[in-house]
C-alpha positions in Angstrom: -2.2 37.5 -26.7 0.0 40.5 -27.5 3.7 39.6 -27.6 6.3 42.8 -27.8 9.5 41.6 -30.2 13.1 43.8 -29.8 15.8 43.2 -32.1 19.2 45.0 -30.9 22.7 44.5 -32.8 25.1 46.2 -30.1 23.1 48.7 -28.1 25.1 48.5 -24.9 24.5 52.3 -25.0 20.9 52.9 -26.0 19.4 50.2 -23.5 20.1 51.4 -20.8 17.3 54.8 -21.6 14.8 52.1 -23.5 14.9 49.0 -21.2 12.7 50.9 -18.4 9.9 51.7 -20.6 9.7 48.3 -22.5 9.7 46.3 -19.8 6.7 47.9 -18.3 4.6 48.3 -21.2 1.3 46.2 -21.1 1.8 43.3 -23.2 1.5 39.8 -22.6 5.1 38.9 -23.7 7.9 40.3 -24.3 10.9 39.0 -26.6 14.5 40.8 -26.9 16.0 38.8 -29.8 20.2 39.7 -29.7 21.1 39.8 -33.1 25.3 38.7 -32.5 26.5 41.5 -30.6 30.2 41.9 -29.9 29.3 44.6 -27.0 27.8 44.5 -23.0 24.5 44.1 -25.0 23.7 40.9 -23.8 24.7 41.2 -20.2 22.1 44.7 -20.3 19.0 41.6 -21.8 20.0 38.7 -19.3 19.7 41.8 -16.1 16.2 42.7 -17.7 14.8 40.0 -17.8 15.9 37.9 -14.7 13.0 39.2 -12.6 10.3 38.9 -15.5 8.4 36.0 -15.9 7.0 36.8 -19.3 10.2 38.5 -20.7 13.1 36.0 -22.4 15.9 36.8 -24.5 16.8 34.9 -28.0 20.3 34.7 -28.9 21.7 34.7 -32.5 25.4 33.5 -32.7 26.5 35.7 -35.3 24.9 39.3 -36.5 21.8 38.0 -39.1 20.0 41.5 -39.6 17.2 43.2 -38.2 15.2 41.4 -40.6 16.1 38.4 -39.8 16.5 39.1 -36.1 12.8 40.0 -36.3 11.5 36.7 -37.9 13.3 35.1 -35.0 11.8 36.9 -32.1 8.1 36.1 -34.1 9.6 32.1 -34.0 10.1 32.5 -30.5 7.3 34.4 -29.7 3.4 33.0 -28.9 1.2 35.9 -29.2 -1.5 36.6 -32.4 -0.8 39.9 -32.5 2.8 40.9 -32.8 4.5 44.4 -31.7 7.7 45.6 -33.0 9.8 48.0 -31.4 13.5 49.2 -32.1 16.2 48.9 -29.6 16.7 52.6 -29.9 12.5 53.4 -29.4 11.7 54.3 -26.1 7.4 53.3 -26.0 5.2 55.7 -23.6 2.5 53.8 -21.3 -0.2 52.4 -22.7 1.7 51.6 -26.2 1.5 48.3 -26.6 -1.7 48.1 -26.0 -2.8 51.5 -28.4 -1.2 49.7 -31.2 -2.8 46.3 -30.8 -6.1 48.0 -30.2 -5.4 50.1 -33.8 -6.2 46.1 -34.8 -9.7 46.2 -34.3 -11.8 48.0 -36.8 -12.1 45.2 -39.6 -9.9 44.9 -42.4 -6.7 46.2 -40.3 -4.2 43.8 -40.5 -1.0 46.3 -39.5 -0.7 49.3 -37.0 2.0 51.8 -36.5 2.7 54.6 -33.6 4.2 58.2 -34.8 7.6 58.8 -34.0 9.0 61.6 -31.9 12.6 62.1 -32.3 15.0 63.2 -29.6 16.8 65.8 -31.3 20.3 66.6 -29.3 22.2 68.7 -31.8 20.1 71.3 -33.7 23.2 72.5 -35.5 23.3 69.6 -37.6 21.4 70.1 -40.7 19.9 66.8 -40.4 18.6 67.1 -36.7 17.1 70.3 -37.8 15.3 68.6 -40.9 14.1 66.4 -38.7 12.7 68.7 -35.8 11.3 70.2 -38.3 9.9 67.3 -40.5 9.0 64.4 -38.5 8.5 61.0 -40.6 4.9 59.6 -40.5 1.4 60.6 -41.8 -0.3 63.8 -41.6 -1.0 65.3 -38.1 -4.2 65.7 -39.8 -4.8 61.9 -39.5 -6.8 60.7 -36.9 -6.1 57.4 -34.8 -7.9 54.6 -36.3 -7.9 55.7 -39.6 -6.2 53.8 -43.1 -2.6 55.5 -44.0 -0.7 54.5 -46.9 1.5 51.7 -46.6 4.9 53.7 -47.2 3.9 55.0 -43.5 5.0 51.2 -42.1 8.1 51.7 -40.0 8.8 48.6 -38.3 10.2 50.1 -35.5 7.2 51.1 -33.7 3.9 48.6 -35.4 2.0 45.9 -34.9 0.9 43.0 -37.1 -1.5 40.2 -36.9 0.2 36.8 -37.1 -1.7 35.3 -39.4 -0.7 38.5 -41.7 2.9 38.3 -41.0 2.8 34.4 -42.2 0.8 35.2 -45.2 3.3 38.0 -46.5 6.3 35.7 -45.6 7.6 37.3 -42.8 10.7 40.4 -43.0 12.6 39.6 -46.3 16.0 38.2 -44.9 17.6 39.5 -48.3 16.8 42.9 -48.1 20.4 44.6 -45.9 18.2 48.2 -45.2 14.7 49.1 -45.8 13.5 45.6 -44.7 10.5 47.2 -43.0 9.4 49.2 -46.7 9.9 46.1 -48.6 7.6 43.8 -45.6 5.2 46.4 -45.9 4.7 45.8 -49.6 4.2 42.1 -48.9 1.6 43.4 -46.6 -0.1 45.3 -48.9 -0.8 42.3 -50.9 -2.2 40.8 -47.8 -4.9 43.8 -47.4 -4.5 47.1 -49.8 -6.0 49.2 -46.9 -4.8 47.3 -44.1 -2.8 49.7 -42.1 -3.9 51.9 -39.1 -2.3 54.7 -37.3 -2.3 53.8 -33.4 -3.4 56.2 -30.8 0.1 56.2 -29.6 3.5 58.2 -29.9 7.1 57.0 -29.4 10.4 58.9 -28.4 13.0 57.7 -31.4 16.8 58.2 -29.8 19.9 58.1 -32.0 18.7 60.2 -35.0 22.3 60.5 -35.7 23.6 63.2 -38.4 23.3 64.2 -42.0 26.5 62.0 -42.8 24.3 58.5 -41.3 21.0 59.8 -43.2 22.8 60.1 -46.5 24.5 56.4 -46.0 20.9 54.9 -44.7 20.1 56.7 -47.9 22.5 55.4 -50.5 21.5 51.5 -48.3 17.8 52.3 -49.0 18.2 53.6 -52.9 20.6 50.0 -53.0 18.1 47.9 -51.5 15.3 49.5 -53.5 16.4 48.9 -56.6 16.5 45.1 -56.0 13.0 44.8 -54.7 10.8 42.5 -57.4 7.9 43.3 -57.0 5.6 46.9 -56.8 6.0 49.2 -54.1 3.0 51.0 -52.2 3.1 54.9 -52.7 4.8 55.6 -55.2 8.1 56.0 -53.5 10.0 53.2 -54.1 8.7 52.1 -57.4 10.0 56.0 -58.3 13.4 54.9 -57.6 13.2 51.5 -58.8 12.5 53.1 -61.7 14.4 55.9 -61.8 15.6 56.4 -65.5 16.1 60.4 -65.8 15.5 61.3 -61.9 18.9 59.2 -61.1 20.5 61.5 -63.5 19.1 64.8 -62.6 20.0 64.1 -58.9 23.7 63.7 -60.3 23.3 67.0 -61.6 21.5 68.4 -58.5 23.4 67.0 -55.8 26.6 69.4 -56.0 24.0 72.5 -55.6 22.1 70.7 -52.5 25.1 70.3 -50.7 26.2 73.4 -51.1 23.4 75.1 -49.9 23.1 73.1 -46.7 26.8 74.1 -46.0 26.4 77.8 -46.4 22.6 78.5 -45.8 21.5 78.9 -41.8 19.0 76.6 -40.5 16.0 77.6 -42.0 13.2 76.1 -44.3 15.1 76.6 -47.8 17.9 74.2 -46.2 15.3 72.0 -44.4 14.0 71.3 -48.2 17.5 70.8 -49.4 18.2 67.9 -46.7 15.2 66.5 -48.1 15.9 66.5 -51.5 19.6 65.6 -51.1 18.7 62.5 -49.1 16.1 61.6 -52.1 19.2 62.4 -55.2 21.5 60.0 -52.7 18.8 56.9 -52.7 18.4 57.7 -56.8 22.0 58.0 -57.4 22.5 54.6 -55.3 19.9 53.2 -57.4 21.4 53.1 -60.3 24.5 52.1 -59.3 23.2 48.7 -58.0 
């Protein structure tokens, strides 16, 4: 049984574009869990749902997280394989199904879908970057094949139950990168447990290089308070950061610069990308 698990934290204005396409998708259940909103969010779940048998909405009273907004929906939820979506993740036909499918080949205990982002503003550095750079494994990576964990973005995957319980579910304590830090719980579960689904979602609200370089400074906070090893390298880098945090102090003043003067192009595509990495050190070593 395949339930589908949504946690939103006032998306009155996204749900309206991503509501259609999860409440057709081809799973068994389907969970919106509303995380304490303060807008018409709820009103948007309660419309959704009223003419869908296998669709319910879970109520938190007060804003808990997305990690812990996650861990409820799973509470609430009855299916052995369990598919995460974000609010703002708008899943073509057939996902659901592509990513619990990813499940098969034996020692798969996670699946994730690639991300296509919905750029609207190409003059913004980081819309650009991101055009140009989409998150996620190769293109050269086939569905059904292993990835790295530090490819584990929570808001389009699938888990087995029984590996969500054994990691210990999203950590509650992590504020931002819950989905990195539950995917190194998972790789403790099975080293090469994750699959890339035969499946690709649209990702709305990029949002602009002033949002990336605060998710950023959230992610190099939350890193740096993770206790245990990281898969990939990534995070343990800035866990760790010793010089890098101080060479990105040094670097950041030139990185910004150049994104405000350079035209889009790749030079100022790699300068986005750097400056979002010298923003999660720097944030690093302040925690």
């Amino acid at each position: 049984m395949t339930s589908v698990i949504i946690p939103v934290y006032n998306g009155a204005e996204i749900l309206p574009t991503t509501i259609p396409a999860v409440m057709t998708l081809d799973a068994d259940e389907v969970v919106w869990v509303d995380d304490g909103s303060g807008d018409g969010t709820s009103d948007l779940l309660v419309e959704a749902v009223a003419s869908v048998p296998s669709a319910r909405v879970v109520r938190l009273p007060a804003n808990r997280g997305r990690a812990a907004a996650r861990n409820a929906g799973v509470a609430a939820a009855s299916g052995d394989v369990l598919i995460f979506f974000d609010a703002d993740v708008e899943p073509r036909p057939g996902a659901a199904r592509a990513l619990a499918a990813a499940l098969g080949p034996e020692g798969a205990v996670a699946s994730v879908a690639r991300l296509d982002p919905v750029v609207t503003d190409l003059t913004d550095p980081y819309q650009d970057y991101v055009a140009n750079h989409p998150r996620g494994p190769s293109p050269s990576v086939r569905p059904g094949e292993s990835v790295d964990w530090r490819f584990f973005l929570s808001g389009a995957s699938a888990v087995r139950r029984e590996a969500f319980v054994a990691a210990g579910g999203f950590p509650e304590a992590v504020p931002y990168g819950e989905d990195v830090a539950f995917a190194c719980r998972l790789s403790r579960v099975q080293g090469d447990g994750l699959r890339l689904a035969d499946a690709t979602v649209r990702l709305h609200d990029v949002g602009d290089l002033a949002r990336a370089l605060g998710h950023a400074r959230q992610f190099g906070a939350a890193a740096a308070t993770f206790d245990e090893p990281c898969p990939g390298g990534g995070v343990d880098s800035i866990r760790e950061a010793g010089w890098r945090s101080r060479a990105a102090g040094v670097v950041e003043p030139a990185l910004h610069t150049a994104i405000r003067v350079l035209p889009a192009c790749r030079t100022r595509r790699l300068a986005v990308r750097y400056l979002l990495g010298a923003t999660a050190l720097r944030a690093a070593r302040r925690a």
